[in-house]
VOPAGU-2260 file (C-alpha; in pm, 1 decimal, decimal comma):
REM VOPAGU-2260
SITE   aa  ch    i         X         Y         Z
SITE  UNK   A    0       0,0       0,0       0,0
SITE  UNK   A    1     123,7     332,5     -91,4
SITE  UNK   A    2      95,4     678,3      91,7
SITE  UNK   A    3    -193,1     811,2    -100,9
SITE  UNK   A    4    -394,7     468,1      -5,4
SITE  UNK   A    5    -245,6     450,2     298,1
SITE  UNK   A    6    -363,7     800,5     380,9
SITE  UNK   A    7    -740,4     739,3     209,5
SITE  UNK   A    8    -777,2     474,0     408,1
SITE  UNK   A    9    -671,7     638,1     751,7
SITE  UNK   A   10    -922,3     948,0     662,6
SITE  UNK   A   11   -1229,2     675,9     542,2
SITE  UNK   A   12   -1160,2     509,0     893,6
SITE  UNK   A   13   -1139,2     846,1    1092,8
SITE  UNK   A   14   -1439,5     952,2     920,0
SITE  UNK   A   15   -1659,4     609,0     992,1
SITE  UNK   A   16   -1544,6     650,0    1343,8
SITE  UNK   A   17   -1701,7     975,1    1365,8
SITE  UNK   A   18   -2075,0     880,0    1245,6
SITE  UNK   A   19   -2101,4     519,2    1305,1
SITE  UNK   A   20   -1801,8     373,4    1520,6
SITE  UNK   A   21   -1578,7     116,1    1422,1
SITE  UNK   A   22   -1547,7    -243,2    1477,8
SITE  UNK   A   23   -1252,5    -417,6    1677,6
SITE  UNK   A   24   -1109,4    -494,3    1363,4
SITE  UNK   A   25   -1122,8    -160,7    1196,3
SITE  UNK   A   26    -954,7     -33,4    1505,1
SITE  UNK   A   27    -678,3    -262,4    1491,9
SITE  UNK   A   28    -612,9    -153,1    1116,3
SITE  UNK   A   29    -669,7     205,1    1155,5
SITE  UNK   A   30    -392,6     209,2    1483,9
SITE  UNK   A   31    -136,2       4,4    1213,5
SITE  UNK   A   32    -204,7     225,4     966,1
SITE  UNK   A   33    -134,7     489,0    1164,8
SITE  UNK   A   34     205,5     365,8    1358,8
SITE  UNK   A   35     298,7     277,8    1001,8
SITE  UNK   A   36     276,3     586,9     883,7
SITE  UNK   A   37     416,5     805,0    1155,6
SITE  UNK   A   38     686,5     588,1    1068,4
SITE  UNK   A   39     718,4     625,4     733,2
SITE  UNK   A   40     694,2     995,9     768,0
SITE  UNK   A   41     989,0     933,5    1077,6
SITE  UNK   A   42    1140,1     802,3     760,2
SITE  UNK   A   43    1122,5    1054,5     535,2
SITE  UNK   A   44    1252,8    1350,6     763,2
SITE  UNK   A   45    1531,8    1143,8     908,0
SITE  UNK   A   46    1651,8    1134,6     516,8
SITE  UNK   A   47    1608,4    1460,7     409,9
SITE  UNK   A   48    1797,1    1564,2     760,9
SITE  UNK   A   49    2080,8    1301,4     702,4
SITE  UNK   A   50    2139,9    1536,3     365,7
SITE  UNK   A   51    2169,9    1845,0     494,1
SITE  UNK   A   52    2531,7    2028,4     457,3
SITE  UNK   A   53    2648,7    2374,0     577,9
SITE  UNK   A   54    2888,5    2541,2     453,2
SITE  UNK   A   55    3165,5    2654,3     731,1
SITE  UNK   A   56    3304,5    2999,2     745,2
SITE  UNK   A   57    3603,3    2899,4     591,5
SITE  UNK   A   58    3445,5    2753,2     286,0
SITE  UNK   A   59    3464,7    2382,6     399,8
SITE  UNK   A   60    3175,0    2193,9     393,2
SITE  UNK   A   61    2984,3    1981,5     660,0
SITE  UNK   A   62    2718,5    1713,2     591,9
SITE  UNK   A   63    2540,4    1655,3     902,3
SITE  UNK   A   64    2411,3    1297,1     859,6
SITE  UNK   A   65    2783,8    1219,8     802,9
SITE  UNK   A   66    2894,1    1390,7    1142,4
SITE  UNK   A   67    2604,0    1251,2    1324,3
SITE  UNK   A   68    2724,9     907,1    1242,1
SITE  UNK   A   69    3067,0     996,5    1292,4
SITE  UNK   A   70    3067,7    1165,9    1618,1
């Protein structure tokens, strides 16, 4: 399952448990989906931090998931 359906189907569950309640089943899925995509999303930032460089003052460059792993 992809984001988009993962989403969909996270917002159709919210949405049923809003008007009508859902069964012990539903919850089950909709609390996976969930911790599934919190981690996904965990994921996603963790890369796009992990790329991040700065350049020093002296011109030198830092990449910040490298010195994270490194020290």
């Amino acid at each position: 399952m992809n984001v988009a359906e993962m989403t969909a189907r996270i917002n159709e569950l919210y949405h049923k448990s809003q008007n009508e309640g859902l069964s012990p089943e539903e919850k089950e899925e909709q609390a996976a989906l969930r911790q599934t995509y919190v981690a996904n999303v965990r994921a996603n930032l963790k890369g796009q931090l992990d790329n991040i460089s700065i350049v020093e003052k002296d011109g030198s460059i830092t990449n910040l998931g490298e010195k994270k792993r490194h020290g």
